[in-house]
N, C-alpha and C positions, 0 to 999 in steps of 0.2 A: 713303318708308318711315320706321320708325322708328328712331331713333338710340340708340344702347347708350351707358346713362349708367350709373355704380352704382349698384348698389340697397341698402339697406340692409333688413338685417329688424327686428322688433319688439324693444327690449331685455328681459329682463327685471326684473323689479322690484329684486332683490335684488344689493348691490355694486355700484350706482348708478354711484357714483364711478369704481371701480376699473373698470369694465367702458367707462365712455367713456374714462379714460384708455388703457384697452390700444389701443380702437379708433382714437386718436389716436395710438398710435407704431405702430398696424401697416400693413405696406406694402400698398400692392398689389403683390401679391406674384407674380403672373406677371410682375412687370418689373424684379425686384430680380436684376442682373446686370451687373457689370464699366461698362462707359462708355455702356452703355445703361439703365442704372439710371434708376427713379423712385420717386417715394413717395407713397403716398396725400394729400390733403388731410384736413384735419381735419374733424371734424361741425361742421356752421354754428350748430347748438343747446350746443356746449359754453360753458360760464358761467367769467365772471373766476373765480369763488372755484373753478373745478372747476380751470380753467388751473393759478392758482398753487398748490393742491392736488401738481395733476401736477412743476410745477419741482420740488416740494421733497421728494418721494417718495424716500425712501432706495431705492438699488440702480438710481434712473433710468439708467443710464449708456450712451452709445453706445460702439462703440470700433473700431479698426481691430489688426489685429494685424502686428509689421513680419516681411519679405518681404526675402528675397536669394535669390540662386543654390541652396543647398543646402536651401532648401522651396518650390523654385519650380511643383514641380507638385503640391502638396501646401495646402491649408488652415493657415494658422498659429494658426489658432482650437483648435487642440487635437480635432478632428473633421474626421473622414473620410465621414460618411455624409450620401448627397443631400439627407435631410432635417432635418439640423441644420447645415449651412453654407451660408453665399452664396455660395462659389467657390475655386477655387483661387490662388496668387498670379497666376501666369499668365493668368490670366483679370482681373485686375486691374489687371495691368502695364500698360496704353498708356492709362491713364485718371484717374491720380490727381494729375495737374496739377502745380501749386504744392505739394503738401504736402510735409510734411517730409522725408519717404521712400516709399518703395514699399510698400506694405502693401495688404492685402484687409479687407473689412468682415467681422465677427464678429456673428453672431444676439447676440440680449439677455442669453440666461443666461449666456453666455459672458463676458462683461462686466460682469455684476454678481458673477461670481466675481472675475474678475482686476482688476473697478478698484476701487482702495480710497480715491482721490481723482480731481478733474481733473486733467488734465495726464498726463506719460509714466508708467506704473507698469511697470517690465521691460520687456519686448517689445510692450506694449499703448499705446497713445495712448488716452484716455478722454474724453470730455466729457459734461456734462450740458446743459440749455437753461440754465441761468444763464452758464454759458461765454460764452453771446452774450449779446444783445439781444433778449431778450424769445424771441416765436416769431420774426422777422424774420433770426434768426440772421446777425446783423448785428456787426462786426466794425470799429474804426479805430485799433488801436493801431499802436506802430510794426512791426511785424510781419502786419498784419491780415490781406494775403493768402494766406498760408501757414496762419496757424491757421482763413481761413473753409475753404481747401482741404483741411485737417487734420479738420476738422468733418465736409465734404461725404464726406470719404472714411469717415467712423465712422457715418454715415447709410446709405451705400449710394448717395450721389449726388455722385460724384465729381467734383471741379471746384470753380472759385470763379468769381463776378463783379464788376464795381463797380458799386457802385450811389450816385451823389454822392462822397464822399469815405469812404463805409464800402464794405467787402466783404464778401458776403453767401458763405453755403456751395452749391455746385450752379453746374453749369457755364451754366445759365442761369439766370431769373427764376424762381420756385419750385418748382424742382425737387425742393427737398430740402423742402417745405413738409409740416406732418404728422409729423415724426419722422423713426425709426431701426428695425432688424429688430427682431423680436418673436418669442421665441420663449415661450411656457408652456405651458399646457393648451387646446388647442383650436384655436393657432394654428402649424401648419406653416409654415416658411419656404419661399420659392419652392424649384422646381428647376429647377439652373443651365441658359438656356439656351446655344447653341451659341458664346456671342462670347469671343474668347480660347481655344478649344479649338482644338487644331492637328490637326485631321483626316489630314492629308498624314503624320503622325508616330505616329498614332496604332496602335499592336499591338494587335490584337485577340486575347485567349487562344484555343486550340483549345476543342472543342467539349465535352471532358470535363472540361479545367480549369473553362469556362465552367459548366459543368450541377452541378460543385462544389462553385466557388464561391455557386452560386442555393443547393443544398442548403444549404449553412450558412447563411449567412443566415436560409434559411425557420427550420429547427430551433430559430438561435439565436434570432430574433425572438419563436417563438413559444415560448421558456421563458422570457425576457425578460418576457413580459407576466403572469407568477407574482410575479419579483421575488423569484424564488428559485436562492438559490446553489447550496443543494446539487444542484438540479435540471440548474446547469446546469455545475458542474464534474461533474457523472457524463456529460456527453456529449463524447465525444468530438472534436466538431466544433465546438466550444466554451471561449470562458474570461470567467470575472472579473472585470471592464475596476477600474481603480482608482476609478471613478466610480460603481460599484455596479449594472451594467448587464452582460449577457450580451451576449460579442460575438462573431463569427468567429472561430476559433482561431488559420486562416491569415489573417497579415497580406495585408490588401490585399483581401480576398473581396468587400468593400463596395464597394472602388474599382472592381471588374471588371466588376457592373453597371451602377453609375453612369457609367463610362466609356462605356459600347457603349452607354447612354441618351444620352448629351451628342454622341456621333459619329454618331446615326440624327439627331439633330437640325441638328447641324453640317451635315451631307449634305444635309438638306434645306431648308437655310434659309432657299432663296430662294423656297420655296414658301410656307415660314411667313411671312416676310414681305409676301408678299402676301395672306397672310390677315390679320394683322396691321393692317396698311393700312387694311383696308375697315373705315369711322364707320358704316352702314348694317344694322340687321341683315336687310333685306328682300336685300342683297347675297351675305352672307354664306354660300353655296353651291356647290355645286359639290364643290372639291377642300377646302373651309373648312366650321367649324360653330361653333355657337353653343356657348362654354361659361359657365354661368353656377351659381355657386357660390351663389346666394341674397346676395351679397354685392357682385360684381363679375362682369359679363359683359363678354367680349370673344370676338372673332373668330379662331381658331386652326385651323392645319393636323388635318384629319383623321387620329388616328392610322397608320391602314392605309396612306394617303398619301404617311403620313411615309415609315413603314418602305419600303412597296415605292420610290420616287422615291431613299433611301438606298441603295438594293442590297446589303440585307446580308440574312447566311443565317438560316436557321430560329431559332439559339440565339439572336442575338446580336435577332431581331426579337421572343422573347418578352420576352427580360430590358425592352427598350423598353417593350414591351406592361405589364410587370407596373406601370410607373410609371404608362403613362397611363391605364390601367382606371382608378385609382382617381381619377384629374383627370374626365376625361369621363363615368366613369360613376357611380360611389360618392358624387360630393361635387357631382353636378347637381343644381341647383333648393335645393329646401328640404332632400335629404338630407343635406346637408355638415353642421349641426349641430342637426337634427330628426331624433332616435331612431325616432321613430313613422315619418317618413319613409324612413328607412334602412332599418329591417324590413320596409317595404312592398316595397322592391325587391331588399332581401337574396336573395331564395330562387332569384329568376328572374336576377340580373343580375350574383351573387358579389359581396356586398358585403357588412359587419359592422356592427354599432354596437362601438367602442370606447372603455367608460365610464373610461378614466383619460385620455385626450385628450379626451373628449366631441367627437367628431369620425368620419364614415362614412367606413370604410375599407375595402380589397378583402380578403375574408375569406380566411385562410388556406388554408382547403378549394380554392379560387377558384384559389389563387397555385400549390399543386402541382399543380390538373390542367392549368395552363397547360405547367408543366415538364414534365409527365409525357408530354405530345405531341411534345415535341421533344428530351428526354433518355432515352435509353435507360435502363431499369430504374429509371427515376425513386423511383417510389414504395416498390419494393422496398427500394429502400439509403436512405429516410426511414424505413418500418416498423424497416427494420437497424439506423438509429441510436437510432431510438426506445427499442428491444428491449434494445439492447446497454446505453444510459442506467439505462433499471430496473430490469436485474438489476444493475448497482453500485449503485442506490440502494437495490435491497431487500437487501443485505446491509449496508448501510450504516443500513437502518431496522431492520432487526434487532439487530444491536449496540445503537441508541439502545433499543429496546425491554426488551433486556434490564434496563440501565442505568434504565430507568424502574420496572420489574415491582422491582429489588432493593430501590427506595427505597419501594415498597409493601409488601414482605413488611415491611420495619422497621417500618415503622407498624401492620401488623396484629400482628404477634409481640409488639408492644406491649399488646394487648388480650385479655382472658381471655371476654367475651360472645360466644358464639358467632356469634348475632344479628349482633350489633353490628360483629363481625368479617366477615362476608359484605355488611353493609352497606356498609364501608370497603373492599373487594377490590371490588366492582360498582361505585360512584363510579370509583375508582381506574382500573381497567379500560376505562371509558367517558371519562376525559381520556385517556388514554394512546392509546384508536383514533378520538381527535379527535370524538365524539360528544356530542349531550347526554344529559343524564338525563330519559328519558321517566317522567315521574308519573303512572302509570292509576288513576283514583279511581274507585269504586264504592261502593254501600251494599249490605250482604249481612245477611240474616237468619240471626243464630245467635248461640247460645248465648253465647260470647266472642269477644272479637278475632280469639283464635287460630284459632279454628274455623272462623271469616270470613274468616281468610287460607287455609286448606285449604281451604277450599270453591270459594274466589274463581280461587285458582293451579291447580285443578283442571279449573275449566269454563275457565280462559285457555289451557291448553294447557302449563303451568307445573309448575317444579319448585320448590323451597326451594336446589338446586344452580343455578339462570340464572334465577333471580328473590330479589329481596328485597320483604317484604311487610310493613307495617306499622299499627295503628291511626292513620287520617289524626284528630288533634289537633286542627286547626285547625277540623273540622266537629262541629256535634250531633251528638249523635245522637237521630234522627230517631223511635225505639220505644226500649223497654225494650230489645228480643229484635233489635235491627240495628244494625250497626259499619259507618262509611265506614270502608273500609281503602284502602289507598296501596301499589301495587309499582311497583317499579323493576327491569325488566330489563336482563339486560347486555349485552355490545355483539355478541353472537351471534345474540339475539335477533330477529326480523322484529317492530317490535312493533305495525304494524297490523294481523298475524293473529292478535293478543292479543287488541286492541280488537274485533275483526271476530267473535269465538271467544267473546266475554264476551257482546257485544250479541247473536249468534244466542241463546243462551242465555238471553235476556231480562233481562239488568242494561242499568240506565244508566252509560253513562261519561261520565268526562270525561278530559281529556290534556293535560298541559301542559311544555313542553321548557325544564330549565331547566340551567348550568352545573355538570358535576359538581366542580367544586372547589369551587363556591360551597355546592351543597348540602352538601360534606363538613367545610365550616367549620363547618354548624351540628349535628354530631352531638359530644354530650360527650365528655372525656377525648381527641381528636385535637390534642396540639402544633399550634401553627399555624408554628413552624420546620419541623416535619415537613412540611406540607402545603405550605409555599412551596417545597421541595427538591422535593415529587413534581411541583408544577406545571412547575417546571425543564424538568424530564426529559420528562416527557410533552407537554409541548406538544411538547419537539425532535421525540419522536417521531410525534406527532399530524402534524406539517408535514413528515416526511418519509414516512409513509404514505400522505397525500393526494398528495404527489409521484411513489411510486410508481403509481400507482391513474392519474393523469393520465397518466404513460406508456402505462400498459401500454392504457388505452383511445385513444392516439394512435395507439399500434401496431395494436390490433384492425383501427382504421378505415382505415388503408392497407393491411394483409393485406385485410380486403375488398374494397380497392379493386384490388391487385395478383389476385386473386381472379376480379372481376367484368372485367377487363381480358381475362385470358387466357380465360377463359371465352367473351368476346366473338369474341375470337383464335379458339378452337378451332370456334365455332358457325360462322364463316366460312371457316374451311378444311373442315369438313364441306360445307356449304353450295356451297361450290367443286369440292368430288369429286363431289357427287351430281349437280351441273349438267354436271360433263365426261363423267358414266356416262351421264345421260340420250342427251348427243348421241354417244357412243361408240355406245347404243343407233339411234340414229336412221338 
């Protein structure tokens, strides 16, 4: 049969450099775990000048974070969630050899936050590849074995060896070869498996804390991906985090999946390692399948496998489920970081494209009706948070609205044209409900401008009160006796049954979407202090309007789904009566 090596896909052209460097510090990442830890190798095509490029790279930094009793079952990386850490301390603890202390390995970004040199910086150990010897991460001061074992543990490959009279980092011969974790855009850190996890100790929450905890999460992750605050301090189930990210409200909601993900794997382990094992992939069957990420394939326990061989109940096998949909099915083959791929299988198999990680993941839609089969009213009390979110955001978009309309009557009350004055309230108007200014051009036969915009705003379906109309300047005019004119509707307006209303009519249009602050810079006599105060404002309330507008259609789509559930519900308890009248008949 054939033997499962990596695969690598085709690079793109662009960020040459930077893109084999990331592929040089990232792991293979299903093995990045406590004393079973490894690390990719490097591409055989990377070049001296690409290498010494990569040493010298500001923010290169590996690092471990140190570890005692009172964060022992906790991340000292300042993160709690499966997929920005490599482990807890405890999971770390029987593996870090010679070095200086007990400490867990830290992803990348973590690290280029906290090291601001080599060596200890607070609670962090740091190193870069100049620390050692070259890539050999090679080591002979008088100290050597401890700082190579200081190294292997900021790697993620814990341990030192000798090798002649240097010591190298990794408990054997290149272990640690290739780098450190990596975290940016596009590359998830592994999730933790089962080694270090103490099964036997393990609480597992009740089934409503459990279904809770998933709710928050979902909510928060999915206002998280706005990257908006006020979105997500209007939810209840919700906060802040100081790092500028929407998190769980309840401490700990991350850790209660994560947990019952690391204890269906623990439980199973001895199954996964026997998938593990097998070099073959013509072997790879059975209670084992192929997973191959377009990057790296290996041989792993069948989800279903897992779960049922762990013996755990319904909640504690979705929260499992939610992690590994997206390994076995979202990020197989070419969909892990092929858009085109990802939407091939999006529809049938719950998966997403998500363009700020550039990375196929299990779509939100996907993840509640996972919950929604094993948590009671699931869906209902996500529509409820939804609901409850945008009616505090739409008084809260109200207020800013005000606040925006006040700084446009100043600027109008400024102006004596009346014109001129409808044309500054309609711009105005159209930043303030986050819109553009739609420009409908036309050429119209009449005696003046004026008459050409009466005639024009007539056959559009138009008033002089939700349209502004003007001679467009910029064009001939084309006869004596024809005016291109220019409106601008306001943000009430539908304006392609403008365009639709002009053209039955027999005018040519054209259309063109352009920024209303920009077009209000170019009308005379507007301050431009004036005009930067209304931008202020309006945009605030431009991005809390679209906030609410996103709730309130999150909400729709779970009331439909809460909707089409009971619906289902009621057609089978019908369906149940008429089958027992039948044989009552019989």
């Amino acid at each position: 049969g054939s033997y499962m090596t990596p695969t690598r896909t085709a690079r793109p052209k662009m960020a040459r450099a930077m893109h084999r460097s990331a592929l040089l510090l990232t792991l293979v990442l299903s093995c990045v775990v406590a004393a079973s830890a490894k690390v990719g190798k490097p591409p055989k095509d990377l070049t001296d000048a690409e290498k010494t490029t990569l040493q010298a790279e500001p923010g290169s930094y590996s690092c471990y974070g140190k570890c005692d009793s009172a964060n022992a079952e906790k991340s000292p990386c300042g993160t709690d969630r499966i997929d920005t850490y490599l482990g807890t301390c405890n999971e770390f603890k029987g593996s870090y050899g010679k070095a200086t202390q007990w400490g867990a390995t830290c992803p990348k970004h973590v690290c280029k936050a906290k090291c601001a040199k080599a060596g200890v910086n607070g609670d962090f150990h740091c190193f870069t590849f100049k620390t050692g010897d070259k890539f050999n991460l090679m080591f002979e001061d008088a100290n050597a074995e401890v700082s190579a074992a200081d190294m292997g543990l900021s790697l993620g490959c814990p341990g030192s060896h000798k090798m002649g009279k240097k010591y190298m980092a990794g408990k054997k011969h290149r272990d640690c070869e290739g780098g450190g974790p990596v975290y940016k855009k596009g590359e998830k850190t592994a999730r933790p498996a089962a080694d270090g996890f103490d099964k036997d100790k393990y609480k597992k929450k009740d089934a409503s804390a459990a279904c809770k905890a998933t709710l928050e999460r979902f909510v928060c992750k999915d206002i998280d991906k706005s990257k908006s605050k006020d979105k997500c301090d209007a939810n209840d189930n919700c906060k802040w985090s100081a790092d500028k990210k929407c998190v769980p409200k309840t401490d700990g909601s991350d850790a209660v999946l994560d947990d019952a993900y690391k204890n269906v794997r623990a439980r199973a382990k001895s199954k996964a390692d026997k998938c593990a094992a097998i070099t073959k992939e013509a072997d790879c069957t059975g209670d084992c399948e192929i997973v191959n990420d377009g990057e790296t394939q290996t041989c792993d326990v069948k989800p279903d496998v897992a779960r049922d061989a762990a013996g755990v109940d319904a909640v504690e096998g979705m929260m499992f489920d939610q992690l590994e949909h997206e390994l076995h099915v979202c990020n197989a083959g070419k969909s892990k970081k092929n858009q085109t791929a990802c939407e091939a299988i999006g529809k049938n198999k719950g998966c997403e494209w998500n363009a700020d990680d550039n990375l196929c993941t299990t779509s939100m839609a996907h993840r509640t009706d996972m919950a929604a089969k094993v948590c009671p009213n699931f869906m209902s009390d996500y529509a409820g948070a939804q609901r409850a979110a945008a009616d505090k955001l739409r008084e809260k978009h109200k207020e800013q609205k005000a606040k925006a309309e006040k700084k446009r009557d100043e600027i109008t009350a400024k102006i004596t044209d009346k014109k001129k004055k409808k044309k500054v309230k309609i711009l105005a108007d159209l930043a303030i409900a986050g819109k553009k200014a739609k420009k409908i051009k036309s050429t119209v036969t009449a005696d003046s401008a004026d008459a050409a915009c009466t005639e024009a705003l007539a056959k559009a379906g138009l008033t002089t009160d939700n349209a502004h109309c003007e001679q467009d300047t910029s064009s001939r005019r084309k006869l004596l006796a024809s005016y291109t004119i220019m409106m601008i509707p306001d943000p009430t307006v539908d304006s392609a049954k403008v365009i639709a209303s002009l053209k039955s009519n027999g005018y040519t249009v054209t259309e063109q979407d352009e920024d209303p602050i920009a077009v209000l810079r170019t009308v005379d006599g507007v301050e431009a202090a004036d005009i930067d105060a209304l931008e202020t404002e309006a945009d605030a309330a431009a991005d809390l309007g679209t906030g609410v507008a996103d709730l309130d259609s999150e909400t729709k789509t779970a009331d439909a789904k809460v909707a089409s559930d009971s619906g289902a519900i009621r057609a089978g308890v019908f369906a149940a009566v008429a089958a027992l009248s039948v044989l009552a008949l019989a």
